[in-house]
Structure formats: C-alpha cells, structure tokens
C-alpha positions as CSV (number, residue, x, y, z in Angstrom):
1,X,-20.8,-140.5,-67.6
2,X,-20.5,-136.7,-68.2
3,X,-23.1,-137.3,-71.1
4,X,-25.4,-139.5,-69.2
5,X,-25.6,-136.9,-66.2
6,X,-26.2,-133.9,-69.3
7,X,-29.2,-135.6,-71.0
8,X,-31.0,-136.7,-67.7
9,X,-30.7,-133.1,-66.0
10,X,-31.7,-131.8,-69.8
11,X,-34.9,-134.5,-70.0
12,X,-35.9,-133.4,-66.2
13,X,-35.6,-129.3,-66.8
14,X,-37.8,-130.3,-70.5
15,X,-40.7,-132.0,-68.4
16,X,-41.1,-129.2,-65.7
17,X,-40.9,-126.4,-68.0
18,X,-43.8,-128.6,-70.2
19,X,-45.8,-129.3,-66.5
20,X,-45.0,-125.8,-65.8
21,X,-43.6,-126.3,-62.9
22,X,-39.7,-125.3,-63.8
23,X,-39.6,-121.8,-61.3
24,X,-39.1,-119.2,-63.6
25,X,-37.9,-115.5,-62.9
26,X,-40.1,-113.0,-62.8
27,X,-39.8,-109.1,-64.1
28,X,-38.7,-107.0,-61.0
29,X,-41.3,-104.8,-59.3
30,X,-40.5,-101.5,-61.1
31,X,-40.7,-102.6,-64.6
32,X,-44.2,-104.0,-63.9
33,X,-45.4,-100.9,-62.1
34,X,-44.4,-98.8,-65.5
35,X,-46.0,-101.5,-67.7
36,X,-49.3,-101.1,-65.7
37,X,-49.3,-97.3,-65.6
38,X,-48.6,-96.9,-69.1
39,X,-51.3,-99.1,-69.9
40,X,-53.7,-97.1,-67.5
41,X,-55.3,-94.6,-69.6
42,X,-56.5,-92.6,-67.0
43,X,-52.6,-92.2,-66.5
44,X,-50.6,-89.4,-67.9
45,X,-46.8,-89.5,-69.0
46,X,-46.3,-87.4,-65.7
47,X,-47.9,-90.1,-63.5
48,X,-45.7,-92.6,-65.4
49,X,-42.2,-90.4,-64.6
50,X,-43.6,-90.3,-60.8
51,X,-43.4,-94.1,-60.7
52,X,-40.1,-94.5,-62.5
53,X,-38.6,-91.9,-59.7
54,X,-39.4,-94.0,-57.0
55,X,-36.0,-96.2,-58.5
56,X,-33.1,-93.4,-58.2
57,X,-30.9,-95.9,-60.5
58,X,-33.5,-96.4,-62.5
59,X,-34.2,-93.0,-63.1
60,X,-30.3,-92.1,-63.4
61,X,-29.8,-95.0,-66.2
62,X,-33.7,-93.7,-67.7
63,X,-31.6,-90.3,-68.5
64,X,-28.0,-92.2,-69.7
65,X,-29.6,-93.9,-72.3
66,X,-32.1,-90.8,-72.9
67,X,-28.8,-88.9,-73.7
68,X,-27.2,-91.7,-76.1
69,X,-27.2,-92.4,-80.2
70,X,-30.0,-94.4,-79.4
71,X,-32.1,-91.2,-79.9
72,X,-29.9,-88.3,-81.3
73,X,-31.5,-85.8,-79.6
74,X,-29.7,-82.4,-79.5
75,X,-31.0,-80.9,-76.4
76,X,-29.4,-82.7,-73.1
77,X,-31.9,-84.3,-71.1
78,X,-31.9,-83.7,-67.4
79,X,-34.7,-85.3,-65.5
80,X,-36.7,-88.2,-65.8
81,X,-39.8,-86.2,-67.1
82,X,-38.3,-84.6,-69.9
83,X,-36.9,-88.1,-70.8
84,X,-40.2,-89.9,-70.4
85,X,-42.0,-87.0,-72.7
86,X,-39.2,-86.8,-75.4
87,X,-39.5,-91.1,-75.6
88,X,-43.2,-91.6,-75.8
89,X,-44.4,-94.6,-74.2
90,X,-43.5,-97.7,-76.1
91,X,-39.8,-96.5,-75.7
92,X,-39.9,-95.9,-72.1
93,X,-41.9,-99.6,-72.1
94,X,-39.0,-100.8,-73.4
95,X,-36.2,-99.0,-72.1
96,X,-37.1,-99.3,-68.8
97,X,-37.4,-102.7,-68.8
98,X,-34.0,-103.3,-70.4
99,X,-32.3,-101.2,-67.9
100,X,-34.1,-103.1,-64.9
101,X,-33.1,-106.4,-66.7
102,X,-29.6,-106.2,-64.7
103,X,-31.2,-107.0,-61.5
104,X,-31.9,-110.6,-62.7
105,X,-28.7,-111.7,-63.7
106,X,-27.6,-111.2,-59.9
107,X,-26.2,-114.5,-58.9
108,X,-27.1,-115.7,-55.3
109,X,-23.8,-117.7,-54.6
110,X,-20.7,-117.2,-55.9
111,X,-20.8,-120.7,-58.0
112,X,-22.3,-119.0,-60.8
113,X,-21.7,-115.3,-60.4
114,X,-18.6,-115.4,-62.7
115,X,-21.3,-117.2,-65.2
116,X,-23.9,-114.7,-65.2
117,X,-21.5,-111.3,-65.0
118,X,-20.2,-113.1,-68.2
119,X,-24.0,-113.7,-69.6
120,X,-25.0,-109.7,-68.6
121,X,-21.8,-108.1,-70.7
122,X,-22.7,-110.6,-73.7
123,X,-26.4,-109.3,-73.8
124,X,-25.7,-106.1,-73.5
125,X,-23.2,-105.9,-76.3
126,X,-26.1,-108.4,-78.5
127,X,-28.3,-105.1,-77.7
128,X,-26.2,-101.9,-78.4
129,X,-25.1,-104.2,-82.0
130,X,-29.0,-104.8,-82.9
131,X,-29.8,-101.1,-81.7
132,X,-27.3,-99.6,-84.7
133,X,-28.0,-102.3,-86.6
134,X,-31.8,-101.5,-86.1
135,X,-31.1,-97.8,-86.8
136,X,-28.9,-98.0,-89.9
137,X,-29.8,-100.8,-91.8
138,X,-33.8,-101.4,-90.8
139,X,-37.3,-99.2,-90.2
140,X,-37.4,-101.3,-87.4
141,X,-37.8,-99.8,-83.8
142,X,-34.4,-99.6,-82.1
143,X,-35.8,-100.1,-78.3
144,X,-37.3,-103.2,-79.2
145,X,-34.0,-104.4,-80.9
146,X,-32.8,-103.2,-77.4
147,X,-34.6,-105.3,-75.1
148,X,-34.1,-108.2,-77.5
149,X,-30.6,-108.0,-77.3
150,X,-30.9,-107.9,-73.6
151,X,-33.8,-110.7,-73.5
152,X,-32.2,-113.3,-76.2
153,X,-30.8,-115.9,-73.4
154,X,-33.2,-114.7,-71.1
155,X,-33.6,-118.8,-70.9
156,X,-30.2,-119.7,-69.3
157,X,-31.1,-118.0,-65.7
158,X,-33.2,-120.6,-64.4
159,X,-31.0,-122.9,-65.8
160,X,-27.8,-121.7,-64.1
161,X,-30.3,-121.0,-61.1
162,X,-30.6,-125.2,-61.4
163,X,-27.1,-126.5,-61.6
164,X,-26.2,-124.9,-58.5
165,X,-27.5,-127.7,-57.4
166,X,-25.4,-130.1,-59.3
167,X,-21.4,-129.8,-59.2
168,X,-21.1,-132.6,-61.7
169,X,-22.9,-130.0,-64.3
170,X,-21.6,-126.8,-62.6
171,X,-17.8,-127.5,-62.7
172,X,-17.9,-128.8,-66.1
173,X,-17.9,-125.7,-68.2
174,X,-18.1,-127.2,-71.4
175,X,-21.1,-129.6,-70.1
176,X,-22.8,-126.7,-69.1
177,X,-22.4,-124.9,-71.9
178,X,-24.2,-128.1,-73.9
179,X,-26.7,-127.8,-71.3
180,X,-27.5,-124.3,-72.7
181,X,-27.5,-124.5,-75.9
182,X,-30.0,-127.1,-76.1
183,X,-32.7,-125.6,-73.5
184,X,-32.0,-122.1,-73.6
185,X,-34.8,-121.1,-76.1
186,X,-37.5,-123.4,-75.2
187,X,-36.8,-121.9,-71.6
188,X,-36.4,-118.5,-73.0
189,X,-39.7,-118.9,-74.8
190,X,-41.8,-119.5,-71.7
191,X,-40.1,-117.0,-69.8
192,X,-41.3,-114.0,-72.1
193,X,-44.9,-115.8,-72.9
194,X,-45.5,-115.4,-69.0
195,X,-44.2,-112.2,-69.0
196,X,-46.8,-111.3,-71.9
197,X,-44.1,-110.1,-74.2
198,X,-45.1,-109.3,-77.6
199,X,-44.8,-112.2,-80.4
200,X,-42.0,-110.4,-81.8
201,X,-39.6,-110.4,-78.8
202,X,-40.7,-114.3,-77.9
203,X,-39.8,-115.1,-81.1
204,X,-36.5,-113.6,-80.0
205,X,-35.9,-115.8,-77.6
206,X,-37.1,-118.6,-79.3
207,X,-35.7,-118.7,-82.6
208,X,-32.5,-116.6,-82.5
209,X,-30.3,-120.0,-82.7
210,X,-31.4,-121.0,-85.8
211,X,-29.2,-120.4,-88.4
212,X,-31.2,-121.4,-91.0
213,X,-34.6,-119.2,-90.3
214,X,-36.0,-117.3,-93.1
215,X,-38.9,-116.0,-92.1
216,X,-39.4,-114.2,-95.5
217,X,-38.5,-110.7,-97.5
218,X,-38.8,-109.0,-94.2
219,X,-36.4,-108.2,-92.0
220,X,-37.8,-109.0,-88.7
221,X,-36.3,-108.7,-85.1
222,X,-35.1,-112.2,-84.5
223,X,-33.1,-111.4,-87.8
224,X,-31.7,-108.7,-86.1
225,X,-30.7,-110.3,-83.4
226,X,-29.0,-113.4,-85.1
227,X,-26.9,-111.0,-87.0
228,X,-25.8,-109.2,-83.8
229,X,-25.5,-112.4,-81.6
230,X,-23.4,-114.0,-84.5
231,X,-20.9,-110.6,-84.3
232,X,-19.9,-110.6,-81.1
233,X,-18.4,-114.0,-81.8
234,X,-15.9,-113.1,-84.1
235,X,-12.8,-114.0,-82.8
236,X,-13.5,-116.4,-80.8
237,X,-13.9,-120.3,-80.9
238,X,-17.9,-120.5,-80.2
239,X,-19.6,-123.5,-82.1
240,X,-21.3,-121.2,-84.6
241,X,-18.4,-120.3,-85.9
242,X,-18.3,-123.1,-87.7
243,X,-21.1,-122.2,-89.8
244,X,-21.1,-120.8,-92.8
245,X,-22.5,-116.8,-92.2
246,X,-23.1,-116.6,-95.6
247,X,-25.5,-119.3,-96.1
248,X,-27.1,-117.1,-93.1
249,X,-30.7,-115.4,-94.1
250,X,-30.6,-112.9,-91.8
251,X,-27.3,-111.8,-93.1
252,X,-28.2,-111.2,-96.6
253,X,-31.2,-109.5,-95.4
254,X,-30.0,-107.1,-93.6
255,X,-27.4,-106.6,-96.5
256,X,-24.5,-107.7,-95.3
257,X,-21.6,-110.3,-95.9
258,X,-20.0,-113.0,-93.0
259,X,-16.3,-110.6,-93.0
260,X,-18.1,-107.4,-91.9
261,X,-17.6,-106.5,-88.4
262,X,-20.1,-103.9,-87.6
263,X,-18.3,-103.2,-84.1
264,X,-15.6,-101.5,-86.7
265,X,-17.4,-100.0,-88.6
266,X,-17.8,-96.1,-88.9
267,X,-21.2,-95.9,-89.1
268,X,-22.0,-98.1,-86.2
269,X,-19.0,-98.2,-83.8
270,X,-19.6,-94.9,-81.7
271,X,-23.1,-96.2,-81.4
272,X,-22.3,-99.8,-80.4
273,X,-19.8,-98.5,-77.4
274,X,-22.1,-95.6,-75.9
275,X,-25.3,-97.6,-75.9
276,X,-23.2,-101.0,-74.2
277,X,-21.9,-98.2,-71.8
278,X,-25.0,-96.7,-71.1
279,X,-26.8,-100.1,-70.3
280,X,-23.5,-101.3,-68.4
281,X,-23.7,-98.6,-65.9
C-alpha cells in the first residue's frame, strides 16, 4: 500500500514540475537585491555593501565567513565594506546567497521542522567539505563549491513543503526518504534554472547522485560535491554506502581513495569546522 501511495504522490509531483506548475521556492528578497546591484554597472562595491546592511544578520554572517579559512586573510575584517572590497563581487554573489540560503529551510509547521533542521546541518557540512576540498585539492573557486554544498538538495523543500499534506508519506520516514531520492534532482534542477544559476551549480543539483558521472579529465563542481556529500556519510547506514567509492570518478579525480575521511584530516579539518560554524550561525 505504502508503495502504491509513494509512486502516485512521486508520478503527480513529476507532472507539475514538467507543467510547471509544482510551487517552487523562491530566493529571499536580499539575495536578489545584491544579485541586481552587482550586475548594475553604474553600481559601485560601496552601493552593493549599502544594500547588504539593510540585513543586520546578513551583514554580521557577511563578516564571519569574511574572517574564516575560506579566505586566509591576515587583517580582521570589521565591517561589511571592507568585507565586500577584500571579496570582489563574484564572492560576495555567492556568499551572500549561501548565508541567506538558511531562511528557506524554515519549516512552517512543526511536521517537518525536525526534517528540514536535519536537511540545513547536512548542507552546510556538504559545503564547508567541498570549500577545503575546493581549496586544497582543485583551482576551482571555493565560494561556488560553497553555495553548491548549500544548494545540492535544494530539491527536497518543496517536496517536504508537499507531504505536509499527506501523513501516510509524512510519518513514514523511510517512504519519505524514497520519495527524495528519486525526485530530489529533477526538482532541484528546476529550482536553480528559475533562479538563473550558472550551468555549473544546476549541474549540482542535478547530477550530484550519480555515482557513476564522469564528466571527463576535469575536475568539475558536481565532482566536488559528490565527493563531499559521499563523506559525510561515513559512518552511517545511508544507501550509498553500499557502493563501491572506489569505482567513484570523482574520487579518483580529485586524488583520493573510498578510506580517507577528509573531516580528519590535518589539512582540511580546521577548515571544515570553522566554515560549517561560520554558515551555522
């Protein structure tokens, strides 16, 4: 029965998000505001700071992370315009919307706040693991490994939004969790196309779940992200542990093997817990 109820609610969340009518979330207010002045050109990095001061937390978080591993700066940053200038404006594109990224994952009953407190923490620890993995391992720009992190199950809001809806689907954890997996990046997908994300980061979102991508030579962000998604389940009994990491494509491009836990390792540990502090608040 549990089955039956699964593939129908899966076949009806499919068709609206084809018709395009599936009610997705949208970026809050903030983040757009900074996208728009940054692409203003008539708008200077001091007009850009001005808008991102209008959001005290915003502005307070702006300065946390400004202050982390993330960017080994040696001179402490103390206001939002010093953080703004020493960033340059892709970062702060990015950064800013990763910090605001918290505000969605605020549930609006108390049926799935558990859920999404639980879906927050594991994105923010997929983001500080791809940021050192980014900055260690890749030439690859650690922001965007960032808001990957954050953004890689950017698809299971409007599905937990849904099964409020449906206590047959909402009390069964492990038929939720099926749910998930098998919509979460076509949902994901759409979600960052109508945000007019870059390729890159939809590719993120789209693709992160497939073990067996190779998308070449190059190590590319959704390799990144694979690699840290995979590491924080270590430990636990998740289905992809079943796999075999070292048949994994993304592992052996980024050099390592299935044992290595980069949360312990020297290079990358300090990095991991102040950047996963820094975006936790």
């Amino acid at each position: 029965m549990s089955d039956a109820i699964a593939e129908t609610f899966i076949n009806d969340l499919l068709k609206e998000l084809e018709d395009e009518t599936l009610i997705l979330p949208t970026l809050p207010e903030v983040a757009l505001q900074v996208r728009d002045a940054l692409a203003d050109e008539e708008k200077s990095l001091a007009d850009v700071s001005k808008v991102i001061t209008t959001d005290a937390a915003l502005s307070a978080r702006l300065i946390q992370v400004s202050n982390s591993p993330l960017l080994r700066t040696t001179r402490t940053i103390d206001s939002v315009e010093a953080a703004v200038t020493r960033m340059g404006s892709n970062m702060v594109r990015n950064l800013v919307t990763s910090i605001v990224m918290e505000q969605m994952f605020q549930a609006t009953s108390d049926a799935t706040d558990k859920r999404l407190r639980k879906l927050w923490e594991h994105s923010t620890q997929v983001a500080a693991i791809a940021s050192a993995l980014t900055s260690q391992f890749t030439k690859l720009k650690s922001d965007i490994s960032l808001l990957g992190g954050l953004v890689h199950d950017i698809g299971a809001l409007p599905i937990l939004s849904r099964v409020e809806d449906v206590p047959e689907i909402l009390n069964n954890e492990a038929l939720l969790d099926k749910i998930i997996r098998e919509t979460h990046c076509k949902v994901g997908k759409k979600i960052l196309d109508k945000w007019n994300f870059p390729p890159e980061l939809v590719a993120v979102a789209a693709e992160h779940e497939d073990l067996s991508r190779n998308s070449g030579s190059d190590i590319d962000y959704v390799d990144i992200i694979q690699v840290a998604n995979l590491q924080t389940y270590i430990g636990t009994d998740h289905p992809m542990t079943q796999h075999d990491w070292n048949t994994v494509p993304s592992f052996k491009k980024l050099g390592l093997t299935a044992d290595v836990n980069v949360v312990e390792m020297d290079e990358t540990s300090e990095e991991i817990a102040a950047m996963q502090g820094a975006l936790s608040g």
